[in-house]
BAGUPA-899565 format. One record per residue: residue number from 1; x, y, z of N, C-alpha, C in turn. Coordinates in steps of 0.1 Angstrom, whole numbers. Layout:
<nodes>
- n:n_u:n_v:n_w:ca_u:ca_v:ca_w:c_u:c_v:c_w
- NUM:X:Y:Z:X:Y:Z:X:Y:Z
...
</nodes>
This chain:
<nodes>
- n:n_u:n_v:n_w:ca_u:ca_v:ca_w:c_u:c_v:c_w
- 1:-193:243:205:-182:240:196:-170:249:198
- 2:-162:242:194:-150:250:196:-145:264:188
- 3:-142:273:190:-143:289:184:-129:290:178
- 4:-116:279:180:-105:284:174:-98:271:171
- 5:-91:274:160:-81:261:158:-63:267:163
- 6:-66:259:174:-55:258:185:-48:246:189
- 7:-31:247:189:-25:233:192:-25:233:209
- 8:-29:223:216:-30:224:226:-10:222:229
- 9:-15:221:243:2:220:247:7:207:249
- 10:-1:195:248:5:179:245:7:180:235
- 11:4:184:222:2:177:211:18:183:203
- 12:20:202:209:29:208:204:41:200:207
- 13:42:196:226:54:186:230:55:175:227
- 14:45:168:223:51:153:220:56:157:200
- 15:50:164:191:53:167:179:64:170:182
- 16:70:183:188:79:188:188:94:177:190
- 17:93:166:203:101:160:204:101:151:193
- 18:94:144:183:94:138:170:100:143:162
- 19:100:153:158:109:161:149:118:164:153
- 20:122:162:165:138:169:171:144:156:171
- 21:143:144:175:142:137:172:146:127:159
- 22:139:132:148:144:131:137:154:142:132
- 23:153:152:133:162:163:129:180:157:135
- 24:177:154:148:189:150:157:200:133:144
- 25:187:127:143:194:116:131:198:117:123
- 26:192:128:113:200:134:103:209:142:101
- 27:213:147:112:227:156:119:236:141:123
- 28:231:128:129:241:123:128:245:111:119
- 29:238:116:107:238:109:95:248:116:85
- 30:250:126:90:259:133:76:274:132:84
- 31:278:124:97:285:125:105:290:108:102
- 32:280:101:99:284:85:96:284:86:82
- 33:280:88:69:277:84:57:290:94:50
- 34:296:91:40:303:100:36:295:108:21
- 35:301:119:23:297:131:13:295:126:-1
- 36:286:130:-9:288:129:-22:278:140:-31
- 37:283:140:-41:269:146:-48:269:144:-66
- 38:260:144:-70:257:141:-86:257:158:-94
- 39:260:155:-102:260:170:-110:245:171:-119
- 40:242:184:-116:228:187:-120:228:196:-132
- 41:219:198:-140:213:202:-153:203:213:-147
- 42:203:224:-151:192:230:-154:182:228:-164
- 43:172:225:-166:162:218:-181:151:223:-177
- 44:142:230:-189:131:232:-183:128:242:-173
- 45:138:248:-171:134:253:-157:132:245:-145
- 46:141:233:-147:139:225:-129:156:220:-131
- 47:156:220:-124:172:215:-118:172:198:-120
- 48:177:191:-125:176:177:-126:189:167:-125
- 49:192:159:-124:206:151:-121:209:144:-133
- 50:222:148:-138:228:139:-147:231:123:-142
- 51:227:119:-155:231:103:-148:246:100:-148
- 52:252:88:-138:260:84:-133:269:93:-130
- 53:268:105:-127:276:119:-124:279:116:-110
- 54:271:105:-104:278:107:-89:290:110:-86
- 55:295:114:-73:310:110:-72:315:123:-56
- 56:320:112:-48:327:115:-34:332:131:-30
- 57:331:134:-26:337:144:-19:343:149:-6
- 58:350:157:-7:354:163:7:342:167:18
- 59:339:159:29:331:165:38:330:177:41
- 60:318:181:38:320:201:42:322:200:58
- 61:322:212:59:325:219:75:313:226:79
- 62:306:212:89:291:214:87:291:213:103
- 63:294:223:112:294:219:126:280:214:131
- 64:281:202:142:267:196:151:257:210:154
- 65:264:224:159:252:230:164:243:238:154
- 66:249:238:146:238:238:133:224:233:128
- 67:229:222:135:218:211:135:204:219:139
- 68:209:223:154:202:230:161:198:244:151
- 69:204:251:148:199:264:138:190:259:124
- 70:194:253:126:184:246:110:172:249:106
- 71:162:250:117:148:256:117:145:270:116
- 72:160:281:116:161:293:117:160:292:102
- 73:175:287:97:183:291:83:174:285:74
- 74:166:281:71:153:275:66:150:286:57
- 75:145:294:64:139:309:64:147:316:50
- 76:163:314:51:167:317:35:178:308:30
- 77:169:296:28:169:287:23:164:285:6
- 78:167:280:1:160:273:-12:143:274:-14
- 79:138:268:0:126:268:2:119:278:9
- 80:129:288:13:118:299:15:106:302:13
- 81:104:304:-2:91:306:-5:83:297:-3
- 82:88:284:-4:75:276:2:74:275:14
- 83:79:276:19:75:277:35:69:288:43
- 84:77:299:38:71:309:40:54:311:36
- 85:50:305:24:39:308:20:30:300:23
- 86:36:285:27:25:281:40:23:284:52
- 87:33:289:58:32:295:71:20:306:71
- 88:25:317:64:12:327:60:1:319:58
- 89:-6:308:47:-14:305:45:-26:297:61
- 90:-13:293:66:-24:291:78:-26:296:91
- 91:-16:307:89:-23:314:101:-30:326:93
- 92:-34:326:85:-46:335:75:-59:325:73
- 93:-60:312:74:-67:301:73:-73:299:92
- 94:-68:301:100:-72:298:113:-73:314:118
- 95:-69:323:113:-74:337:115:-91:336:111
- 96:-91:334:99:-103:337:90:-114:325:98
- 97:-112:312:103:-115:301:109:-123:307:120
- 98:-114:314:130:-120:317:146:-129:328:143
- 99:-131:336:134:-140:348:132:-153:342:128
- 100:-154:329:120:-166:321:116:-172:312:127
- 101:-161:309:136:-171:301:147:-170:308:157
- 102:-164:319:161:-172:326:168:-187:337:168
- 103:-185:338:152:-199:340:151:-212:328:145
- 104:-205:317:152:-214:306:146:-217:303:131
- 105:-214:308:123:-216:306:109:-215:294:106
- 106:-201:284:106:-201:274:104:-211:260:109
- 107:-213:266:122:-218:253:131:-234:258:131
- 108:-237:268:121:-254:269:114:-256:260:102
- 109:-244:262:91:-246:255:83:-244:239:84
- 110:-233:231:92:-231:223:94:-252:219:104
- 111:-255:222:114:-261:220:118:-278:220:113
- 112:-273:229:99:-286:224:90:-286:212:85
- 113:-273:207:79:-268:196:74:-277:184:78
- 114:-270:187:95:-269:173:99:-284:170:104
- 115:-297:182:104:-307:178:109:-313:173:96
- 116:-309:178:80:-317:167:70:-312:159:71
- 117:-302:151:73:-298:141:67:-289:134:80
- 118:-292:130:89:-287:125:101:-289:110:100
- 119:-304:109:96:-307:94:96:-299:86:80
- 120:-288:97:78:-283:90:66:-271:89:63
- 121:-265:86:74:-249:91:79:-244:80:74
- 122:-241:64:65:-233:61:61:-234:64:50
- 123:-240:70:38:-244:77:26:-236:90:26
- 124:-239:98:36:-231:110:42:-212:108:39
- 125:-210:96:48:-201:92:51:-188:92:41
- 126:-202:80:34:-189:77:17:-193:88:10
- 127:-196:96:8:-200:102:2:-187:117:1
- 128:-185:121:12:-172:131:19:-164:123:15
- 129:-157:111:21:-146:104:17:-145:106:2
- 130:-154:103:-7:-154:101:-22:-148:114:-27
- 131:-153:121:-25:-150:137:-27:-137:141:-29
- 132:-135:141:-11:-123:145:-5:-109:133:-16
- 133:-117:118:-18:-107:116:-21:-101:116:-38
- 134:-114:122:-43:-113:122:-58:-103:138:-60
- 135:-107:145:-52:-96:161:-53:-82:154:-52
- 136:-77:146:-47:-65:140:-44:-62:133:-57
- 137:-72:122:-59:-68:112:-72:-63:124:-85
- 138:-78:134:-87:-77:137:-97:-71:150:-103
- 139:-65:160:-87:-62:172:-91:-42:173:-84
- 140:-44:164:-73:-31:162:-63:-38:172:-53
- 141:-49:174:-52:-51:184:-38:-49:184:-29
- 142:-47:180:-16:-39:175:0:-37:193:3
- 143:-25:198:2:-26:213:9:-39:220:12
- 144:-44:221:-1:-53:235:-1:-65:227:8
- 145:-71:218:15:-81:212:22:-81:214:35
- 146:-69:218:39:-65:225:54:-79:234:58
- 147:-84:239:53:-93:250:56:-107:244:58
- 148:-105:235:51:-121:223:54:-118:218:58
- 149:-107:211:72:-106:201:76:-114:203:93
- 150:-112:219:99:-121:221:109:-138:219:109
- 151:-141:222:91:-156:220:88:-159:210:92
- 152:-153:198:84:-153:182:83:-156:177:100
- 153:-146:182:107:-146:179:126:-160:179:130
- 154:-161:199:128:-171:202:133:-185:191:125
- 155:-184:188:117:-196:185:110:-201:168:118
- 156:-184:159:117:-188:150:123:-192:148:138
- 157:-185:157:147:-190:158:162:-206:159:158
- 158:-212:162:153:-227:173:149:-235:162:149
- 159:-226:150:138:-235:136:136:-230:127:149
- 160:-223:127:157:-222:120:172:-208:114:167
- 161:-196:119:160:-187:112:157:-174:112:167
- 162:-160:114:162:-154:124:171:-144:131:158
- 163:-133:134:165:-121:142:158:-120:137:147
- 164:-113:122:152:-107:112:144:-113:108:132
- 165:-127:105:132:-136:103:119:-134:120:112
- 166:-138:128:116:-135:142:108:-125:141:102
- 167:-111:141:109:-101:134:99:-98:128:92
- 168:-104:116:91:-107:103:83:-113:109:74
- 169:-121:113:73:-131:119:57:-125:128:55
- 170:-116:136:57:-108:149:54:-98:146:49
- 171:-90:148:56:-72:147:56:-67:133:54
- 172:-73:120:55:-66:110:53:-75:106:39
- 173:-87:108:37:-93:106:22:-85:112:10
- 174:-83:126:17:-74:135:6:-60:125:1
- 175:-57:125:14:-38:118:14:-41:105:6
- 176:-54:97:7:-50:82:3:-58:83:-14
- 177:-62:95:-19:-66:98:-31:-54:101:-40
- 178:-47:111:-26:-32:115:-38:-23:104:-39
- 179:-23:88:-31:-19:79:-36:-21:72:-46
- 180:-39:73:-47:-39:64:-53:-44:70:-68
- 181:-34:75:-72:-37:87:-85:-42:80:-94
- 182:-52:94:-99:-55:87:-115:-52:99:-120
- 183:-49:106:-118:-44:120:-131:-39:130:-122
- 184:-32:127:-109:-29:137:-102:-13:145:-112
- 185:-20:157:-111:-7:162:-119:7:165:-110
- 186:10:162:-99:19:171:-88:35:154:-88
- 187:24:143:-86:31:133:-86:32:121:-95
- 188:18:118:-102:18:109:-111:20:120:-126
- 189:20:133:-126:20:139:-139:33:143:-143
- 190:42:148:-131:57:148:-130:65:142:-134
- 191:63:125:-127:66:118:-125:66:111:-142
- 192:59:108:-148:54:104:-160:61:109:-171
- 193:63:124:-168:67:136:-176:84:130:-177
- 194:91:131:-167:106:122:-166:106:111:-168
- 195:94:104:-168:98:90:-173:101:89:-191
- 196:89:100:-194:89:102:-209:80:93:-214
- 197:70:90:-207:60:79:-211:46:89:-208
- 198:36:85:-215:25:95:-226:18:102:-209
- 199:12:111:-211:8:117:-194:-2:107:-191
- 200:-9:107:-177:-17:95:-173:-19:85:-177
- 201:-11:80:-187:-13:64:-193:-15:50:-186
- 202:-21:43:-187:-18:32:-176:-31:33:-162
- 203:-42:42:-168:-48:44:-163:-61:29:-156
- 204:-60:19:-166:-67:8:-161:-68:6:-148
- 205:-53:4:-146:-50:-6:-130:-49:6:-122
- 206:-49:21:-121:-51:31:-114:-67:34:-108
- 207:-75:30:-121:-88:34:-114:-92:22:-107
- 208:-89:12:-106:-88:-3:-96:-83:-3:-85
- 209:-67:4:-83:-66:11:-72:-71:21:-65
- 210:-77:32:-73:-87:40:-65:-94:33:-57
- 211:-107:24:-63:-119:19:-64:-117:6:-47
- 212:-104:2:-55:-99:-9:-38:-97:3:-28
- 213:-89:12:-28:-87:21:-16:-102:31:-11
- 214:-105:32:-17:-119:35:-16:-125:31:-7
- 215:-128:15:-16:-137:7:-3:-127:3:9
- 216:-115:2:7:-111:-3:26:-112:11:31
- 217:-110:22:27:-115:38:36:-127:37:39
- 218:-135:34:30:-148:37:36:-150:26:47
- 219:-149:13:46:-155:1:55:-146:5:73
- 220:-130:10:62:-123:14:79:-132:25:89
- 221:-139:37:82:-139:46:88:-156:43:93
- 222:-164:34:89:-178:32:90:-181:26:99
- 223:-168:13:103:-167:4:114:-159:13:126
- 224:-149:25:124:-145:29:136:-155:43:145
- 225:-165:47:135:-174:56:133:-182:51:146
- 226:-184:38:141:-201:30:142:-192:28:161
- 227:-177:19:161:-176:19:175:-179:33:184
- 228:-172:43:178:-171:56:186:-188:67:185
- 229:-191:60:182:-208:64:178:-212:69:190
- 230:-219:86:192:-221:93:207:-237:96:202
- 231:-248:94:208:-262:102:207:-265:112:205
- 232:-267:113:192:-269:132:191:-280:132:192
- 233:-282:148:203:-300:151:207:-305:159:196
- 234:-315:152:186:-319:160:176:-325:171:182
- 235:-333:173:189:-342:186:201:-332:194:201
- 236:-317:188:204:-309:203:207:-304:211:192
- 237:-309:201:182:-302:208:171:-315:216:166
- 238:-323:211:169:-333:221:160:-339:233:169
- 239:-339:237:180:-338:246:189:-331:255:193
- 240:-318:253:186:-310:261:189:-313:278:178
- 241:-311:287:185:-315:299:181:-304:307:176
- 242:-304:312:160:-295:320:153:-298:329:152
- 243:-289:345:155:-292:354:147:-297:357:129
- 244:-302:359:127:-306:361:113:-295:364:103
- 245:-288:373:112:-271:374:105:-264:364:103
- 246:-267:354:112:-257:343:111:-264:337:94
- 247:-275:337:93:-280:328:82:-277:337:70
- 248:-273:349:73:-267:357:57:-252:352:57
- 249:-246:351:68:-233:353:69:-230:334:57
- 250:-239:330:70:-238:317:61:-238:313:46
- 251:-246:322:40:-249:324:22:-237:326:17
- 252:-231:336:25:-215:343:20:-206:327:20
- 253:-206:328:33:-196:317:30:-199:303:21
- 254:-206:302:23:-213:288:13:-207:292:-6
- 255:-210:307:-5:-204:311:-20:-188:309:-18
- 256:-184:318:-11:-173:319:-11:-165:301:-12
- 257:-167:294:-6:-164:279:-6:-169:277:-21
- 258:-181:276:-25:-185:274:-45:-174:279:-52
- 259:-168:291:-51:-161:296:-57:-143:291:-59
- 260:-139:289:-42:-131:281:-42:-131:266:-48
- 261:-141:258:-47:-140:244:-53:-140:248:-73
- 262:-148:257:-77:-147:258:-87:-130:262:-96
- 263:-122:266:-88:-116:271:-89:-103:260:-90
- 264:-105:251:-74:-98:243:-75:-100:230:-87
- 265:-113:229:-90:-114:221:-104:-109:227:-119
- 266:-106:241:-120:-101:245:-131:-88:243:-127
- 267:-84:247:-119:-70:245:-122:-62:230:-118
- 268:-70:220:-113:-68:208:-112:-70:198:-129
- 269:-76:205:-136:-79:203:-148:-71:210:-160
- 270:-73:224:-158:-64:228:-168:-46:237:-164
- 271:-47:234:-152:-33:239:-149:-31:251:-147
- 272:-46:261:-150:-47:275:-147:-46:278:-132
- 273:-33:283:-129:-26:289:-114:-27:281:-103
- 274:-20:261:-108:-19:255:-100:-4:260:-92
- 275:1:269:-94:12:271:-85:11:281:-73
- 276:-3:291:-76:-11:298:-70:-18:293:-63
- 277:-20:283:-61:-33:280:-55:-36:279:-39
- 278:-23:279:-36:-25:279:-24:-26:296:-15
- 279:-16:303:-23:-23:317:-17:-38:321:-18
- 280:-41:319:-30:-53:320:-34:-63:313:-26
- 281:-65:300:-20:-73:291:-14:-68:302:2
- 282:-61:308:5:-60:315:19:-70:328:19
- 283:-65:338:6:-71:346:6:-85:344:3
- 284:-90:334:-4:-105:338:-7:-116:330:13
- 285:-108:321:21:-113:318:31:-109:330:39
- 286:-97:339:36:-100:349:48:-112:360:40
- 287:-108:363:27:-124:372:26:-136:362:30
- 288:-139:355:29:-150:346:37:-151:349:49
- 289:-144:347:59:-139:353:72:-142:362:79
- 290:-140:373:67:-143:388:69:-155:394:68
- 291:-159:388:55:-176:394:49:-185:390:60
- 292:-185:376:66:-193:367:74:-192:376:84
- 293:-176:379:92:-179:383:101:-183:401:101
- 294:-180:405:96:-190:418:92:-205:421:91
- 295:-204:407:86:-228:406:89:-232:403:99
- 296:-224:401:105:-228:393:121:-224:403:130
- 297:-209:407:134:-203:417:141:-207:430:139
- 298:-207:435:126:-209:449:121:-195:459:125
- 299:-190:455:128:-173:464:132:-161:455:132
- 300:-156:467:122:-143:457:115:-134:453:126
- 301:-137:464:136:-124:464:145:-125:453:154
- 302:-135:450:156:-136:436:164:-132:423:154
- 303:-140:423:141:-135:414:131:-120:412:129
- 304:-115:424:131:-100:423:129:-90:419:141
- 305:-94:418:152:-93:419:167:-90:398:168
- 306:-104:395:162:-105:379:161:-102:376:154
- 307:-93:382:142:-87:375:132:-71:375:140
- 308:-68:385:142:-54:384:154:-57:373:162
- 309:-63:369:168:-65:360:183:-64:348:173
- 310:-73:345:161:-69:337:155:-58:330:147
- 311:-50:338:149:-35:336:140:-28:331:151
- 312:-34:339:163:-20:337:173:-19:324:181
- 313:-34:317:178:-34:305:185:-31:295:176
- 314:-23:294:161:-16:287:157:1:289:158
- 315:1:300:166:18:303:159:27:292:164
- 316:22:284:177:30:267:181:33:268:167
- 317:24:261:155:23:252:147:38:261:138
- 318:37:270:139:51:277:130:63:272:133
- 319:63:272:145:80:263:152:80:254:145
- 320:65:242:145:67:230:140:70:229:128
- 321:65:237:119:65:233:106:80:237:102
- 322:86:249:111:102:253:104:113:241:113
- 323:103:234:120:114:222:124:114:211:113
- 324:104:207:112:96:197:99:105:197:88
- 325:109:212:81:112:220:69:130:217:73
- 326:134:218:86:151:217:85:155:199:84
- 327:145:191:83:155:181:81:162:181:63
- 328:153:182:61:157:184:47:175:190:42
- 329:175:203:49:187:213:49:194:208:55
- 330:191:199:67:201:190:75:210:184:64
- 331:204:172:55:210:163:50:216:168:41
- 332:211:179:34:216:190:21:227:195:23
- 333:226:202:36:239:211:38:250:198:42
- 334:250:187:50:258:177:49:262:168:39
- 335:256:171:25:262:164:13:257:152:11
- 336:250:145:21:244:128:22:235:128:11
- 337:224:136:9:210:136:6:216:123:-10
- 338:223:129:-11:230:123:-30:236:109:-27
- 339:241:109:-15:250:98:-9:237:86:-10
- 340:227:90:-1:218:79:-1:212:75:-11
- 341:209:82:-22:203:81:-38:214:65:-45
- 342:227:71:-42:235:65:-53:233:50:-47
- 343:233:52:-29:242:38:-23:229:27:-30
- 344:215:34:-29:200:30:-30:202:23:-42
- 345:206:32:-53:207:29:-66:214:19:-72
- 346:224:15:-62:229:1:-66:227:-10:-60
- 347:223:-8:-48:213:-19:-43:199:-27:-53
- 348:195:-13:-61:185:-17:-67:188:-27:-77
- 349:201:-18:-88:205:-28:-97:212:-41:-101
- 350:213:-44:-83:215:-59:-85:204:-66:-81
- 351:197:-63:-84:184:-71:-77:175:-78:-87
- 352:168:-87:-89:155:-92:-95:148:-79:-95
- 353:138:-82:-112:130:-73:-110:114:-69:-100
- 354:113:-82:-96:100:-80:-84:108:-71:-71
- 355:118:-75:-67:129:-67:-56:131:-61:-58
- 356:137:-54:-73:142:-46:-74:131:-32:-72
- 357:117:-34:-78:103:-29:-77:103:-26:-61
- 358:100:-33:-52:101:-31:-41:110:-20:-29
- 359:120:-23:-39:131:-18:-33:128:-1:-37
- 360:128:0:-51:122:16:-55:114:22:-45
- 361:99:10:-45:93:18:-34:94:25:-22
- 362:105:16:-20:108:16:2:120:26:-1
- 363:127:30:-11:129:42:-13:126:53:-13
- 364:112:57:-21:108:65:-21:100:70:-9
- 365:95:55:0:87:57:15:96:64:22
- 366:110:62:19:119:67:30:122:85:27
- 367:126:84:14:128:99:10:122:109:11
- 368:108:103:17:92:111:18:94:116:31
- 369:106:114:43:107:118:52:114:133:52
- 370:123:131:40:132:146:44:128:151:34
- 371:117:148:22:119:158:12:103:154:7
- 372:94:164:13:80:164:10:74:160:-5
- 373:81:172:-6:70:175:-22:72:168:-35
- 374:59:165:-33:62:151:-46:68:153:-62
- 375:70:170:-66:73:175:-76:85:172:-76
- 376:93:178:-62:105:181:-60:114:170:-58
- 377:104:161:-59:118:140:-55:115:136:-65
- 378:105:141:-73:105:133:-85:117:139:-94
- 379:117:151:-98:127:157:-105:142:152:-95
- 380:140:150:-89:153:147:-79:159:134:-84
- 381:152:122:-77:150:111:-83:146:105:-93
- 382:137:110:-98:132:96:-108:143:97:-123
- 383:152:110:-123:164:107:-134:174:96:-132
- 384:172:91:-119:184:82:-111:173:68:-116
- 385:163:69:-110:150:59:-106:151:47:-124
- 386:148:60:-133:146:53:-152:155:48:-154
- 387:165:49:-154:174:41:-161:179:29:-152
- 388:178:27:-143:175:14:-136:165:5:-136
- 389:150:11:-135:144:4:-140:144:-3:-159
- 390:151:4:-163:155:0:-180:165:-12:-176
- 391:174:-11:-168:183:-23:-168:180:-36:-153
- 392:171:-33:-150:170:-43:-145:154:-49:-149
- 393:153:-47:-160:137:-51:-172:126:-44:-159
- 394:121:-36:-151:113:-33:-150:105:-20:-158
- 395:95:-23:-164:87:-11:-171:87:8:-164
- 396:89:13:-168:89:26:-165:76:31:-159
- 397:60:26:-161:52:27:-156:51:19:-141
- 398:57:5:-142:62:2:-128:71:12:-122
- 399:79:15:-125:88:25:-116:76:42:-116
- 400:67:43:-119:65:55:-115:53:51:-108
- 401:48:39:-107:40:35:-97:46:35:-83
- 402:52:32:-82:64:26:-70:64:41:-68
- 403:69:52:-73:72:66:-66:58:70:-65
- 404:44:69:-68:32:77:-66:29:72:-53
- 405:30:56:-50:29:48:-37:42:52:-27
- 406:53:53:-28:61:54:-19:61:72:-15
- 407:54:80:-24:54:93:-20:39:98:-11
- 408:31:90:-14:21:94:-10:13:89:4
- 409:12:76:1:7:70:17:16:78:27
- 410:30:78:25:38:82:41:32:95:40
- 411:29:102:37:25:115:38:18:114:50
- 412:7:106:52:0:108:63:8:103:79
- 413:20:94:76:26:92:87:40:99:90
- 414:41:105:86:55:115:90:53:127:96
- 415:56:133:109:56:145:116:63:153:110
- 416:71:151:96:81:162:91:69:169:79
- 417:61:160:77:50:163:65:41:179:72
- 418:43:192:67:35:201:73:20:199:71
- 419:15:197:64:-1:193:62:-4:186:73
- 420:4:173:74:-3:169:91:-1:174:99
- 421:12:181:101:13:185:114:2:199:117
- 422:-2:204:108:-15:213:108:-26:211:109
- 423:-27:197:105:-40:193:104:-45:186:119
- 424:-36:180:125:-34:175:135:-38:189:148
- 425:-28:199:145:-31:209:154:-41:217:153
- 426:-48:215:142:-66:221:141:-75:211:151
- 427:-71:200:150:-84:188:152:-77:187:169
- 428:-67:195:174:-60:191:189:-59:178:193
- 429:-51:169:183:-51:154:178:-36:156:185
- 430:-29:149:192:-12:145:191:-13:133:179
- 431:1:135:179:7:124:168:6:112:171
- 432:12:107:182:10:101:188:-5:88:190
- 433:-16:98:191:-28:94:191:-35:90:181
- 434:-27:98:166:-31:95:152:-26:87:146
- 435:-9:81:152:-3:73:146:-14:62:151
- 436:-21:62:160:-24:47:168:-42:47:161
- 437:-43:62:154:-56:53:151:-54:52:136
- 438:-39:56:126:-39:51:112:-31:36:112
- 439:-25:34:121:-13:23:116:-17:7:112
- 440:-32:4:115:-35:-7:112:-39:-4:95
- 441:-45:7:90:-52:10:76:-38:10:72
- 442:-25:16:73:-16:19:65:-9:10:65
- 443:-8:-1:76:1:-16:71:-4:-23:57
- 444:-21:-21:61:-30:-29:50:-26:-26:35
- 445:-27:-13:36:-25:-1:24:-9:-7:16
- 446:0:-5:26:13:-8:24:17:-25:19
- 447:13:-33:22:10:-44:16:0:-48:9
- 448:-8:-40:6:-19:-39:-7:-12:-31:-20
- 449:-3:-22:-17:8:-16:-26:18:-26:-32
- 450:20:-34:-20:35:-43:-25:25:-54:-36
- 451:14:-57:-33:3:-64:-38:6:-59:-59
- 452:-1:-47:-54:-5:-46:-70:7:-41:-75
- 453:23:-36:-72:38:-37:-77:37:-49:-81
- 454:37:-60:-73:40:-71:-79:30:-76:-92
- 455:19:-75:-95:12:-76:-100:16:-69:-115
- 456:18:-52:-111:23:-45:-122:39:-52:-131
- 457:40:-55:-119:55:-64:-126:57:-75:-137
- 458:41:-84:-127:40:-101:-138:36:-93:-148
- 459:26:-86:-153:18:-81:-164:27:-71:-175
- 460:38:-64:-167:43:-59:-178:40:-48:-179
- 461:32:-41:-167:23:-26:-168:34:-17:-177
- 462:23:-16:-188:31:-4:-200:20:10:-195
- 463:22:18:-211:29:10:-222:41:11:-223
- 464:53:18:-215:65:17:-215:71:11:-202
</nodes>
């Protein structure tokens, strides 16, 4: 098994040119579109847009080679802290990672796993997916899962799978749970909150959506499983010889992980240091990291040795993610970001309301390119988003369906999204190779969305 989570050197180049790529169009978008911006409110403590405050401006003095620095000035940016605090988080996450499989810890316990319960690998199957994708429905979890997403790999190679299925029960269960919300607080709780309609209400046709996305994940990933299906030699798994240490180390971490999910269910439930949670989900996998490898190694200095080698074989993924993070400041420091809201926004409001529904969506699919986080478009948008849907009779529960769907599926297809692009450079997946094994599930998904919009539409989905 593999001892580190490292971006090989395809996966960094073809990523890298995707995002430069896109970075390059949004540098010559603020060069075609003219400037504008909306006047904002402080409330609450979030920054929010007054309505119809739009209005034109003088083009700032935003030179092209900028474009290029963007991934620098990032750094003291607005988002600093978040970025910065994922950057730390994963190379403290793939530090703590290579100290565990080099002392085998993880691929003992995975390899107990898989010798009870081998002959029961579509049970197995759905079973991870369900999981993975209920933390998404019900907490918005997607970040903090980074750190299980090499377990998940390693676990499926173990049952004769490959990368790709590990992913599939990981990272894309997670991502198609945070779509298909039933109480995610990050995007359907936000979002709800600005609409001013009661929190998770409307939960009927949400747990339906679950329950459909569910089953097309599971039947997708059981039929691409079943093709890519390799012979695992049981003889080699039960033969294989552990140190005794490894099987304490294993105890440790097995807690350590209890402690973390426990953790992640309180505060996915009661809100207790959902803004923490991501430092916290770093530090308690690198004390994992550390304890393990201390029972096994017995000297810090080597434990500390492999937690360096560990960090350094993600630092590719750092470039990527501070490229990922400048399109955003591209459009921002060019004044467009507001330009595209308003031009959107009138397009919407002459529209029928089934169109005009649609149109929200493919909005929000698009906005999910330069501006991740689903807290931060909702507060962005959805003050623009409500009072359109008030005048063109679409329900306010329709419009915040439209933003849970248009925020969340793209997540899994955008190189600007840092979760994939990490997750991708754990599993030494190119983009490329992942777009080609999601794009048939996500057309389906994507027209299964426009499906139940329209649906939400005839019906009137309240209660507002």
């Amino acid at each position: 098994m593999e001892k580190s989570v490292k971006i090989s050197r395809n996966m960094f180049i073809t990523s890298a040119l995707v995002i430069f790529s896109i970075m390059m169009i949004s540098g010559v978008l603020t060069i075609l579109l003219p400037a504008g911006e909306y006047e904002r409110e402080f409330i609450d403590g979030r920054t929010v847009i007054v309505e119809d405050s739009y209005q034109t401006i003088e083009k700032p003095n935003y030179p092209f080679w900028r474009w290029f620095t963007a991934p620098i000035e990032v750094l003291w940016s607005s988002d600093a802290p978040l970025i910065i605090t994922i950057i730390v988080f994963i190379l403290v996450v793939s530090g703590s990672i290579y100290i565990l499989n080099k002392n085998h810890v993880i691929e003992y316990i995975i390899n107990k796993i898989v010798k009870r319960y081998s002959k029961q690998k579509n049970v197995l199957l759905g079973l991870m997916i369900l999981v993975f994708m209920l933390l998404g429905a019900l907490m918005g979890i997607f970040e903090e899962i980074v750190p299980l997403i090499p377990i998940v790999i390693m676990f499926s190679i173990s049952l004769g799978w490959d990368d790709l299925t590990g992913l599939g029960m990981s990272l894309l269960a997670a991502g198609f749970g945070f779509s298909a919300a039933i109480a995610n607080p990050f995007s359907l709780g936000v979002a709800q909150r600005i609409a001013e309609i009661p929190l998770f209400s409307g939960i009927g046709l949400r747990i339906i959506i679950f329950i459909t996305t569910y089953l097309l994940l599971f039947v997708f990933l059981r039929n691409y499983a079943k093709k890519h299906q390799k012979e695992v030699v049981d003889q080699q798994i039960e033969t294989i010889d552990y140190d005794v240490n490894t099987s304490k180390a294993s105890k440790i971490l097995i807690t350590i992980i209890s402690i973390l999910f426990i953790l992640i269910l309180i505060s996915g439930f009661t809100g207790f240091m959902s803004g923490l949670m991501l430092p916290v989900v770093g530090v308690l996998f690198m004390v994992g990291g550390f304890l393990s490898g201390l029972v096994v190694e017995k000297s810090i200095s080597k434990v500390f040795k492999d937690f360096l080698i560990g960090m350094s074989n993600l630092l590719p993924g750092v470039i990527l993610i501070l490229m990922a993070m400048s399109v955003k400041l591209i459009i921002t420091n060019g004044k467009i970001l507001d330009t595209i809201l308003y031009n959107a926004s009138i397009v919407i409001s002459e529209s029928g309301t089934v169109a005009a529904t649609f149109l929200i969506y493919l909005l929000f699919f698009v906005m999910n390119l330069f501006i991740g986080s689903a807290s931060a478009k909702a507060f962005l948008t959805m003050p623009i988003i409500v009072p359109l849907a008030d005048l063109v009779g679409i329900t306010r529960q329709t419009a915040v369906q439209a933003f849970v769907f248009g925020d969340g599926f793209s997540n899994l297809l955008y190189p600007t999204n840092a979760v994939l692009l990490i997750s991708l450079g754990i599993a030494g997946v190119s983009y490329f190779k992942w777009f080609k094994f999601i794009w048939k599930i996500q057309l389906v998904m994507f027209l299964l969305s426009l499906l139940y919009l329209y649906i939400a539409v005839k019906i009137g989905y309240g209660p507002i």
